[in-house]
N, C-alpha and C positions, 0 to 999 in steps of 0.2 A: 653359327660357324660357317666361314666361307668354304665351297668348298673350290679342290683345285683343279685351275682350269684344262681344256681338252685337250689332248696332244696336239689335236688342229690348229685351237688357239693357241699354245704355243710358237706354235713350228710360225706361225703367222706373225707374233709380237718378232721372236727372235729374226723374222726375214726383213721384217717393217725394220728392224734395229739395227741388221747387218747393210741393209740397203742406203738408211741414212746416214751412219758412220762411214760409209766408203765414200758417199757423195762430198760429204763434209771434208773428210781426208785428201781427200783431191781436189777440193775448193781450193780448198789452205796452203795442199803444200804439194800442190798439181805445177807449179813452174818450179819449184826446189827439184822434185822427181822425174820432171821431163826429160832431163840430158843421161839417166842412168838407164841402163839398161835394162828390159822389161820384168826377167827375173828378179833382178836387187829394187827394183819399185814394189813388186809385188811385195817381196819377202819383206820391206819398211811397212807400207799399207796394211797387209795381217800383221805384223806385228805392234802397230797402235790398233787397230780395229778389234781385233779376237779379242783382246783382255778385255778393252772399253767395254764392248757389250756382254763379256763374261759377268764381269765383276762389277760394274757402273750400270749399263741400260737398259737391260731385259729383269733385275732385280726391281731396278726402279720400275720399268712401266709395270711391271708382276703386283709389286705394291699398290702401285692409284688402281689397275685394275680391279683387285682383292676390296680396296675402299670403294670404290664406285662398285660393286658389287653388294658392300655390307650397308649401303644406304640405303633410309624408308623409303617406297615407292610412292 
């Protein structure tokens, strides 16, 4: 039985997760967002980023984790 990981490691997946998604979000749609004012950028960028890594990124990497952990040495 795996067991589950440290608050540490957490708090580490979900920053590694919030940090890529925000990179990403601004890659993509970094000149869509540029002309709007900083607030209504922000308030777009959490609103794609927070759910993605609620419900999409930090479950997934939880998962390969959890399997890379339940693997023979």
């Amino acid at each position: 039985m795996a067991s589950t990981p440290s608050v540490h490691h957490r708090a580490a997946i979900t920053w590694l997760s919030v940090y890529s998604m925000i990179m990403l979000v601004q890659a993509v749609m970094g000149p869509v967002l540029a002309p709007l004012p900083l607030p209504l950028r922000t308030l777009v960028l959490t609103a794609i980023v927070v759910p993605a890594v609620v419900y999409a990124v930090v479950p997934s990497l939880l998962r390969v984790q959890a399997r890379l952990r339940r693997r023979p040495r």
